[in-house]
Structures are given as structure tokens and as C-alpha cells.
C-alpha positions as CSV (number, residue, x, y, z in Angstrom):
1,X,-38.8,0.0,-39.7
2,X,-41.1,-2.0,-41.7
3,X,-42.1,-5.9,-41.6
4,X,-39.2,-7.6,-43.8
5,X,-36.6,-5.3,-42.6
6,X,-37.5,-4.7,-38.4
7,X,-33.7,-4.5,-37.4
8,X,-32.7,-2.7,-40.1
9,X,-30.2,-3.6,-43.0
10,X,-27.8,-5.1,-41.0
11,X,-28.0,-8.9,-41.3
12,X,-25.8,-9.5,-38.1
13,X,-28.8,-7.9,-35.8
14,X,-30.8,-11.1,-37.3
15,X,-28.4,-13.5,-36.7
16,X,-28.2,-12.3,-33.6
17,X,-31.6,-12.5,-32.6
18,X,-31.6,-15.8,-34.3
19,X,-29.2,-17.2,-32.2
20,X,-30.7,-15.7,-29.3
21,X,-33.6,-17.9,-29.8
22,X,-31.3,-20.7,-30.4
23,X,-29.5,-20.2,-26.9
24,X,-33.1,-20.4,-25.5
25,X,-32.9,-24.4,-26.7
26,X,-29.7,-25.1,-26.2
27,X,-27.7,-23.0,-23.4
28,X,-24.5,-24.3,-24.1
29,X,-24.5,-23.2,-27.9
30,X,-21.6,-21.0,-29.2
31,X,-21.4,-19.0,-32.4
32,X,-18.0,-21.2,-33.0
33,X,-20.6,-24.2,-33.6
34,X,-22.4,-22.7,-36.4
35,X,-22.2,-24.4,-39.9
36,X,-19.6,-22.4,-41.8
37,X,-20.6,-23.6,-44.9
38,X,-23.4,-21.2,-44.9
39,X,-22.9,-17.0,-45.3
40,X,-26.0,-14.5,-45.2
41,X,-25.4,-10.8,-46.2
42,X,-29.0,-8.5,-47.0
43,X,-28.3,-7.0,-50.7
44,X,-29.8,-5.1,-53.3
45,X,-31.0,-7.2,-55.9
46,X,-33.2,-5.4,-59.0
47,X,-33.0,-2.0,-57.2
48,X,-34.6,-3.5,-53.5
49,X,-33.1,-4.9,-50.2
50,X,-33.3,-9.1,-50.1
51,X,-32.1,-11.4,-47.7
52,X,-29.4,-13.6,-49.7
53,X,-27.6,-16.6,-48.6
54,X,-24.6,-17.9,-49.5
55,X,-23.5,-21.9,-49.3
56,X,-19.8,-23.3,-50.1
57,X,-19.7,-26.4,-51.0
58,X,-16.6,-28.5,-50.1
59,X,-15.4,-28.6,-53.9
60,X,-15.3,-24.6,-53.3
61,X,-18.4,-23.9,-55.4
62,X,-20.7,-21.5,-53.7
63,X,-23.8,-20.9,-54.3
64,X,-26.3,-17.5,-53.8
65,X,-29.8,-17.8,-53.3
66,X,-32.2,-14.6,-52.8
67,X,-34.7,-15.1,-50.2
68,X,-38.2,-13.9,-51.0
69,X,-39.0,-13.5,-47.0
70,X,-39.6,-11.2,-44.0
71,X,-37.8,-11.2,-41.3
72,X,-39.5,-13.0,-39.1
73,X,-38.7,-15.9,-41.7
74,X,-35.4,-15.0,-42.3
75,X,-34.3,-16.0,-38.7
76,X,-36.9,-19.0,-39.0
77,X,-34.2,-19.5,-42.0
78,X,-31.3,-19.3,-40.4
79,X,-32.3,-21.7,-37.2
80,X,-33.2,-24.8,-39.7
81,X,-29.9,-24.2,-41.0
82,X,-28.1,-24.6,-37.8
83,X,-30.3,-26.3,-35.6
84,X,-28.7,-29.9,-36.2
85,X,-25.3,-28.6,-36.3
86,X,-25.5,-27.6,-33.2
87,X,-27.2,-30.3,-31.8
88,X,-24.1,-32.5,-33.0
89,X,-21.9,-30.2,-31.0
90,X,-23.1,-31.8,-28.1
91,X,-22.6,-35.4,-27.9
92,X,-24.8,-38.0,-26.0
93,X,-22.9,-39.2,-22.8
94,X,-25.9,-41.4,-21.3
95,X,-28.6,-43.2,-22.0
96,X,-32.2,-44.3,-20.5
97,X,-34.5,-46.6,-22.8
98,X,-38.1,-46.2,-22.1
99,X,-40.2,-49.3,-23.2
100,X,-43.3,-48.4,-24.6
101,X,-46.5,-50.9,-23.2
102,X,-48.5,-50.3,-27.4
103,X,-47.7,-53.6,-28.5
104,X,-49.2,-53.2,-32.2
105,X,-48.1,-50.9,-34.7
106,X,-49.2,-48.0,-36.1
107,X,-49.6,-47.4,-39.8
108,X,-47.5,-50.4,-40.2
109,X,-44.3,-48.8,-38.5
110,X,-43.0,-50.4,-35.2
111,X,-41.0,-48.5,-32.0
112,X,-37.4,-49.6,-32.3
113,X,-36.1,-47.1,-30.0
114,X,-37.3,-44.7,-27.6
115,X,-34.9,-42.9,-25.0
116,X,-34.1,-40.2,-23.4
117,X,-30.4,-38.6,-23.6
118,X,-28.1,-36.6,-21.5
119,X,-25.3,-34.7,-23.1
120,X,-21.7,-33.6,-22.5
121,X,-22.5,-30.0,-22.9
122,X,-25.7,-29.9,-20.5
123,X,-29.2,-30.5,-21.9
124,X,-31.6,-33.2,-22.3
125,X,-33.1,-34.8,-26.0
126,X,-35.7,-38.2,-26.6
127,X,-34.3,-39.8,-29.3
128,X,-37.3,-41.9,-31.1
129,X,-36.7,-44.7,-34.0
130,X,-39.6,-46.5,-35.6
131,X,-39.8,-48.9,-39.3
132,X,-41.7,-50.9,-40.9
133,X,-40.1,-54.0,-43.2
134,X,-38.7,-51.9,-45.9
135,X,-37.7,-48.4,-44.0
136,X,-37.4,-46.6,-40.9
137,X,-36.7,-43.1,-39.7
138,X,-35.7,-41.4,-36.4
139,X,-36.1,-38.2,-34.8
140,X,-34.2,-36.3,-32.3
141,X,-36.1,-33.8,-30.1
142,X,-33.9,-31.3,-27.4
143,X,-36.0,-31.0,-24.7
144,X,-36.0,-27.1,-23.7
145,X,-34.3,-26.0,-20.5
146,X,-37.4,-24.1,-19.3
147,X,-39.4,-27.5,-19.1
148,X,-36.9,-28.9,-16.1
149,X,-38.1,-25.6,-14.2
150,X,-42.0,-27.1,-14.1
151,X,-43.0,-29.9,-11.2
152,X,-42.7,-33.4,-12.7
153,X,-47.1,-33.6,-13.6
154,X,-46.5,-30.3,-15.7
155,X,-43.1,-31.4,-17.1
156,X,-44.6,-34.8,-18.7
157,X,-47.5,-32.6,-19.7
158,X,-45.4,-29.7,-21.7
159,X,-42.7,-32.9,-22.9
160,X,-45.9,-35.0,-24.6
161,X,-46.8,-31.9,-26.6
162,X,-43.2,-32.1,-27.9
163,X,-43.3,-35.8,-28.4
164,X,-47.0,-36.5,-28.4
165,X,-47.7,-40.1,-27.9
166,X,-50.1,-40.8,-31.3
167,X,-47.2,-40.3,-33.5
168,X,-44.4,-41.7,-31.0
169,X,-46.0,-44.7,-29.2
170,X,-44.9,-44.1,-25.5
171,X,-47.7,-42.7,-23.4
172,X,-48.3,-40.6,-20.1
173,X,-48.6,-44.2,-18.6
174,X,-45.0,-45.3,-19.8
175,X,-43.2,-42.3,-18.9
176,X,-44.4,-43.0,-15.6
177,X,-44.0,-46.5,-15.1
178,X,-40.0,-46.2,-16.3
179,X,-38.8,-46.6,-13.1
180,X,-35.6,-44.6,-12.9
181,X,-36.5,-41.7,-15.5
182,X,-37.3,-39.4,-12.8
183,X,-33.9,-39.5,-11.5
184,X,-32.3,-39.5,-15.0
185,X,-33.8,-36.5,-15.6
186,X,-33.3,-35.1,-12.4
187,X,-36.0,-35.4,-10.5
């Protein structure tokens, strides 16, 4: 086989290994939770194999687009896809607020919110909101199983490269100071 096509012709071997990788972030994901807007077949197109996707639109319009990738890419493709989908299969149950001790801003934007979340389906996610005066954005990270398998030094170490504090305001110091996190998180 070569680079763009290692599994072969048949796209379901890279949705497969796709979700494969998916399950790795979120254990409790089921192919039922996919988006079904979106299709994926590998055609000929101008006399050579491509990676197409399909999208239906809820008016019923659908539309093709050839992918100029490898495969590697093409299941890159296919996660960014799903990966918020699934994450909204899986609602938040409860909640622990971490308070951050920066008290300035940085690059004019302020921490509104930062906590972490436990969900109905199993799983962990920090949940970070910052703005400034005119706009504001938020970000939710699921924090992978595999990290909850490390002592509680290492975890904060792997979990600060996932939410490093120089973009998201709470530090090493805060995570350690929230007194009840460690039991939130089951620890």
C-alpha cells in the first residue's frame, strides 16, 4: 500500500481507525453519535483514487468535496468533523470552578470562567471562558482517560500541557490550592 491509500480503497477501514482514535478520548463514544450530516466514500475522480466527502444540509442540498489528502489526513479529517458532536453526546452533570490567583489580564482579555466538568457518560473536560469589553470566546478541552492513570504531580504536569497556563490563566499553584479538585477528579 502506499502513503494516501495504507488501508486500501475501502474508506470504512479509515473511519474505523478514526474512530478508534476517537474512543482513545472519549471511551464512551458510539458510532450512533456521529454527525450524520456528513458521508465519505474514496472515488475515482479524473482517472485516480480521492478521498471525497459528502455534507447534507438540512434543506436536503448536499454537497461533494474531493480531498487533496493522505491518509493520515484523511482521518485527521474525519475527527474535526466529529469531535464536537460527540463531545455534545455527553452532557455536563457537575461542576468545580477553579479561581485563578493572576489578577491582571492578558492581551486585554480577562478569565470569566475556568472549571472542570464531569459528565453523564464518564469522562472529564476544563471548560475555560475569557473576554475583553467587546468579545469573548471559550474553549472546551476533554481531558484523556490515560491522564487519570498517572499520580496526581504527573497528572497536573500532562493536564497543563493540554491547558497550559500562559494562554489560560490558572497555574500549577491554583490547581493546587482549589481545595476539593483532587476529590472531584478522583483523587
Amino acid at each position: 500500500m502506499n502513503e494516501k491509500f495504507p488501508y486500501g480503497h475501502d474508506v470504512n477501514a479509515y473511519i474505523d481507525k478514526a474512530f478508534e482514535r476517537m474512543k482513545a478520548l472519549y471511551p464512551w463514544a458510539k458510532k450512533e453519535m456521529l454527525k450524520k450530516n456528513w458521508s465519505y466514500a474514496i472515488e475515482q475522480v479524473d482517472g485516480e483514487y480521492q478521498y471525497v466527502t459528502y455534507y447534507k444540509w438540512d434543506d436536503g442540498e448536499i454537497e461533494r468535496n474531493k480531498l487533496n489528502c493522505n491518509g493520515e489526513q484523511f482521518i485527521e479529517i474525519f475527527i474535526e468533523h466529529h469531535h464536537s458532536w460527540i463531545e455534545k453526546e455527553n452532557p455536563v452533570t457537575e461542576t468545580f470552578n477553579v479561581p485563578s490567583s493572576y489578577g491582571g489580564n492578558i492581551r486585554d482579555w480577562y478569565l470569566e470562567i475556568y472549571r472542570f466538568q464531569k459528565h453523564q457518560l464518564g469522562g472529564y473536560s476544563a471548560y475555560v471562558q475569557a473576554g475583553d469589553r467587546v468579545t469573548g470566546g471559550s474553549r472546551t478541552f476533554f481531558i484523556p482517560p490515560s491522564y487519570f492513570d498517572l499520580p496526581w504531580e504527573e497528572f497536573l504536569d500532562k493536564y497543563l500541557e493540554l491547558v497550559p497556563p500562559s494562554f489560560f490563566y490558572v497555574s500549577r499553584v491554583d490547581l493546587e490550592k482549589a481545595e476539593g479538585l483532587k476529590a472531584f477528579l478522583g483523587y
